[in-house]
C-alpha positions in Angstrom: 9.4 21.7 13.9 10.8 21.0 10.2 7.8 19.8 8.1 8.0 19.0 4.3 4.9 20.3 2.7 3.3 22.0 -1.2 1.6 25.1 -1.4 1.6 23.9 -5.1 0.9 21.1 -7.3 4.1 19.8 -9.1 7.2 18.0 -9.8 8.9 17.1 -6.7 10.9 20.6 -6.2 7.1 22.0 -5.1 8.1 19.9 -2.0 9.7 22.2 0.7 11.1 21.8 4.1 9.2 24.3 6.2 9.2 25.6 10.1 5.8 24.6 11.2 4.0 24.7 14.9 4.4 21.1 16.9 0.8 20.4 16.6 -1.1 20.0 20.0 -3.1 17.1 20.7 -6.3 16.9 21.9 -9.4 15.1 23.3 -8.0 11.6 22.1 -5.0 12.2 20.1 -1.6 11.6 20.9 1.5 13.7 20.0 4.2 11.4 18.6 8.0 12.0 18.0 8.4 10.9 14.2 11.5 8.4 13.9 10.3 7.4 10.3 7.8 8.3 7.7 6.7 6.0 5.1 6.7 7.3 1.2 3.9 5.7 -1.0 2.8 6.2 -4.5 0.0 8.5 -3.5 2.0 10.9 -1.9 2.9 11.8 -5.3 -0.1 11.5 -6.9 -1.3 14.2 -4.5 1.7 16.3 -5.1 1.6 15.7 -8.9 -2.4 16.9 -9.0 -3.8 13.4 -10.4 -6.8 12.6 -8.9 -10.4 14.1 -9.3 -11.1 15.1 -5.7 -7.9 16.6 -4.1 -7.1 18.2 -1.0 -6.7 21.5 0.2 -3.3 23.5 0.3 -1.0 23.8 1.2 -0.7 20.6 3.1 2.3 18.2 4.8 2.1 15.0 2.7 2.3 11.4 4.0 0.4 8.9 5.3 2.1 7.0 7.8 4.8 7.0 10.5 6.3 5.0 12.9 7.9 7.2 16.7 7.6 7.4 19.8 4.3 8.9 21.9 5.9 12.5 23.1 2.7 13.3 24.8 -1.3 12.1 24.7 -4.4 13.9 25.5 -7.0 13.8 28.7 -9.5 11.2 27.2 -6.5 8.9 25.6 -6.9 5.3 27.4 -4.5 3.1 25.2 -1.2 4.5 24.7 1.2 6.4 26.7 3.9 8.4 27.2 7.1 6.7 25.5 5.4 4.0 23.5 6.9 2.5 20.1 3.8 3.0 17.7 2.4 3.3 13.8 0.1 6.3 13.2 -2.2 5.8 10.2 -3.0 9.1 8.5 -5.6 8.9 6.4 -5.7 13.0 5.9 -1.7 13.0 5.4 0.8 15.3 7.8 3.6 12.2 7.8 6.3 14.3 6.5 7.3 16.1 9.6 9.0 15.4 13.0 6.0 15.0 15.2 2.5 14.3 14.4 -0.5 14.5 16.1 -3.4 11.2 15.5 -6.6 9.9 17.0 -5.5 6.6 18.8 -8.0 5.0 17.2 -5.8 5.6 14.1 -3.1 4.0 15.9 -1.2 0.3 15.9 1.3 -0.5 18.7 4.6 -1.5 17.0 6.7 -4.2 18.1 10.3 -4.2 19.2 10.7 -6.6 16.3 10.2 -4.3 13.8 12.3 -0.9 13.2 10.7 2.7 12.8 11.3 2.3 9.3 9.3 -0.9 8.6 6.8 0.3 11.2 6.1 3.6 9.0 5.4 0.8 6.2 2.5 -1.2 7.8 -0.7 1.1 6.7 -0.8 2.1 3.2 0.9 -1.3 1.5 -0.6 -3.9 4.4 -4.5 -2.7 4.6 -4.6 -2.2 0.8 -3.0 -5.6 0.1 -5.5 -6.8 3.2 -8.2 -5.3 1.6 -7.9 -6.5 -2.0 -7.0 -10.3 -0.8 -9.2 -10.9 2.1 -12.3 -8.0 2.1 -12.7 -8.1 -1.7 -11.8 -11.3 -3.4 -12.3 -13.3 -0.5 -9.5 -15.6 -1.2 -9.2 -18.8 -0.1 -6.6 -21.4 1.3 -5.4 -23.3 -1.7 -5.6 -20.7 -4.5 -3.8 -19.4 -6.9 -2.5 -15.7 -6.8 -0.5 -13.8 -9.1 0.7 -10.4 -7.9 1.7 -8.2 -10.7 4.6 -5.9 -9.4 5.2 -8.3 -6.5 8.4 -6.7 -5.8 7.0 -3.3 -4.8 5.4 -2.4 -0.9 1.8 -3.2 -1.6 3.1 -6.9 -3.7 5.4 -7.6 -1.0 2.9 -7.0 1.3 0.3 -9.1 -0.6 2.8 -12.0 -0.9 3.1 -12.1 2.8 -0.2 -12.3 3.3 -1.4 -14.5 0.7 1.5 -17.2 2.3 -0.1 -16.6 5.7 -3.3 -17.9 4.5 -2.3 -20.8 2.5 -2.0 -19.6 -1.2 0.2 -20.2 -3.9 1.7 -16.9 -5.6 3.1 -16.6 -8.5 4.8 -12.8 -8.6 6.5 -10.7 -10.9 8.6 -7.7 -11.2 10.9 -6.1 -13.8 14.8 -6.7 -12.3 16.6 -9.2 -10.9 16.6 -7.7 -7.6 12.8 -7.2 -8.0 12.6 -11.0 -8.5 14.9 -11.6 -5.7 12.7 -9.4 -3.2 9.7 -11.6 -4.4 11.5 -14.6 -3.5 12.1 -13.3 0.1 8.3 -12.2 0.6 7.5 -15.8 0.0 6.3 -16.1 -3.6 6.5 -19.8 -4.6 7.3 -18.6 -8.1 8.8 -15.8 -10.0 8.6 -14.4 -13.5 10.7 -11.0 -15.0 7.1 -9.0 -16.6 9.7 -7.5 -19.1 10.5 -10.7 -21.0 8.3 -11.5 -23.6 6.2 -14.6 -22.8 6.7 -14.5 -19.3 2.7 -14.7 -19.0 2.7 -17.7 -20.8 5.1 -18.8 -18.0 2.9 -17.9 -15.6 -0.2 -19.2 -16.9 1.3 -22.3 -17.2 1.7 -23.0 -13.3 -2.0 -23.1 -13.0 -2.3 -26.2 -14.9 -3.3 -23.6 -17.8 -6.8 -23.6 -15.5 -6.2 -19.6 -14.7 -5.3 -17.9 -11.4 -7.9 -18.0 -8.9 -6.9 -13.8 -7.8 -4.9 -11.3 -9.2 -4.0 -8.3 -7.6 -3.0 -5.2 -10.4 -0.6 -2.9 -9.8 -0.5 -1.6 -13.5 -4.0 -1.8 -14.5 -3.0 0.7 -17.3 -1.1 -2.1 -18.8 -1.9 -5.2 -17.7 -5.5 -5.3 -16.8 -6.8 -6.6 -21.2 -4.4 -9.2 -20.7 -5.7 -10.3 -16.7 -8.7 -11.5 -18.4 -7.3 -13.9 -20.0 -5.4 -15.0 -16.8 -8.0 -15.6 -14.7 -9.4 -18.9 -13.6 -13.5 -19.8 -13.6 -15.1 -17.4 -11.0 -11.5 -15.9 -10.8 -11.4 -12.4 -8.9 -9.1 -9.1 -9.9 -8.2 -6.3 -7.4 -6.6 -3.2 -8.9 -4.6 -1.3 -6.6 -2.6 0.4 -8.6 -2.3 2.3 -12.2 -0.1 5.2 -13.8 -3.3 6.6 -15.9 -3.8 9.7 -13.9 -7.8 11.0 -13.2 -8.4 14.3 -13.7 -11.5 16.2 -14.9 -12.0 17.2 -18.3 -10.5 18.4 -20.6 -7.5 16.0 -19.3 -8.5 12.2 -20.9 -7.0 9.7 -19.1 -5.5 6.5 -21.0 -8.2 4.2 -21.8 -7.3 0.2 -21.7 -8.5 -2.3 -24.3 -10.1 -5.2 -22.7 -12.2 -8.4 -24.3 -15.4 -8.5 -22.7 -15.7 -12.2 -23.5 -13.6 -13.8 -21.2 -15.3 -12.2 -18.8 -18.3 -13.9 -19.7 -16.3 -16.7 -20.1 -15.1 -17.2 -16.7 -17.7 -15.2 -14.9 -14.6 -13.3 -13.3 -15.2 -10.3 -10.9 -12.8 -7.0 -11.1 -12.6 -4.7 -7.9 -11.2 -1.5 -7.4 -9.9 -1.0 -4.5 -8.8 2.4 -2.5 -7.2 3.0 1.0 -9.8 5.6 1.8 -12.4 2.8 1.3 -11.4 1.3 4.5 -14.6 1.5 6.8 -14.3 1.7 10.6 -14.7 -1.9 10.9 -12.4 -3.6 8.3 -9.7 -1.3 10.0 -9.7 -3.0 13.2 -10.2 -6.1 11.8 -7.2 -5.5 9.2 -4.9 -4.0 12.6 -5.7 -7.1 14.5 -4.2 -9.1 11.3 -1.1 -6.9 10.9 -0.5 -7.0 14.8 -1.1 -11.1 14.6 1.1 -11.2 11.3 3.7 -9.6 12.8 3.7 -11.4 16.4 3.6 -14.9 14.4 6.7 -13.4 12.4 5.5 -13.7 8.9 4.8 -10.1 8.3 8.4 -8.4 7.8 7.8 -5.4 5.5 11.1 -4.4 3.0 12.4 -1.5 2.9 14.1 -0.5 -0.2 16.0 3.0 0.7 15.9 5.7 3.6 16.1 9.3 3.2 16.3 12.3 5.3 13.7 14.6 5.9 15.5 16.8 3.2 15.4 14.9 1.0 12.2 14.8 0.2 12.6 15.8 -3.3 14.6 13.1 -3.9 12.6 10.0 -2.9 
């Protein structure tokens, strides 16, 4: 099979299309026919070298797909032969034509949904999950501002946010940005390029502060969350372009004002995919299958490419 995989850390022409065994599966693992691969932001994090702990190469990047089950193995009891389905791969191996994964990795996929938007339900839906409802805890009524609410993870976050009976405030950088915020449900939108646009913002809440916040560029935004946040208000960072990598590399620092975090006694979370324990996943699957019987969870999908083009994307 064609797999697209680094023997090297980076730019994108270290990504190569490469003949590769059809992995067998085993035990509890099914084989699955990949109709669609998702593309995240770590996939090139990984590829690029920026994180402390990294894995081993060379390795088949990618972290989720949507196909069809080719085959399963003995002790598999919940899929079967022909079945539309997600694979979550925590340990990467998306880029390819068939995958093998544990079915308790899994998620049946609806006839609703296309391979494509099905290869976007893991990454951007249990991180957005995970910083809403596992971290800050939020609450029906609040107040939410997503900070790149145009991108997978702030479309996802906007969904889910709506579902549960907040108000979101979202922004992104281009009028199509703002326009896929609008689809995803956020009651209001501001362009995070124009100057003032968090005065804007802040101004919705009544100047009382947003009651969440999830970051997708901590490295520039988190000094000036503090001052957005509401009393007791909560901020989840999920996403930053400061690489980590050990020394000698020094990663951008951010300059924050302790204060009003004393001020407002607010709480900031990191929060990582990996983090997931086995638990919150089946809790966050049964809430991405519900979401998406109920019809509010419709992910967006901004551009295809072929396998090929991997470099590209």
């Amino acid at each position: 099979m064609k797999a697209v995989s680094i023997k090297e850390h980076g730019p994108p022409s270290v990504l190569k299309v490469n003949q590769v065994a059809i992995p067998v599966p085993v035990n509890t693992e099914v084989l699955v026919k990949v109709y669609a691969a998702g593309i995240n932001p770590v996939d090139v994090y990984i590829r690029e070298g920026a994180f402390l702990n990294l894995p081993p190469l060379p390795r088949i990047l990618g972290k989720e797909v949507a196909g069809i089950v080719e085959t399963a193995g003995p002790k598999v009891q919940k899929f079967k032969v022909g079945d539309r389905v997600t694979c979550c791969l925590p340990l990467d191996g998306g880029y390819a034509e068939y995958v093998t994964c544990d079915e308790s990795k899994v998620l049946p996929l609806s006839e609703t949904l296309s391979f494509s938007q099905g290869a976007s339900l893991y990454v951007a839906y249990f991180v957005a999950y995970r910083a809403l409802v596992t971290k800050c805890n939020v609450q029906k009524g609040e107040l939410l501002l997503v900070h790149g609410a145009s991108g997978a993870v702030g479309v996802a976050a906007t969904q889910i946010a709506k579902a549960r009976g907040l108000k979101v405030v979202g922004t992104a950088s281009t009028e199509a940005g703002l326009e896929t915020a609008k689809i995803a449900g956020a009651d209001f939108v501001f362009n995070h390029s124009e100057e003032g646009y968090l005065a804007d913002a802040y101004s919705i809440t009544g100047n009382k502060g947003f009651d969440a916040i999830v970051e997708n560029s901590a490295d520039s935004n988190l000094g000036s969350d503090f001052l957005m946040l509401a009393q007791g208000g909560r901020i989840a960072i999920i996403g930053t372009k400061s690489p980590l990598k050990p020394p000698p590399h020094n990663p951008k620092l951010v300059e924050v004002n302790p204060r009003s975090l004393m001020y407002t006694e607010g709480r900031v979370y990191g929060v990582k995919l990996l983090g997931v324990t086995e638990n919150e996943f089946k809790v966050c699957s049964n809430a991405i299958i519900d979401g998406i019987e109920e019809g509010w969870l419709r992910p967006v999908i901004a551009q295809e490419y072929k396998l090929s083009q991997a470099p590209e994307a």
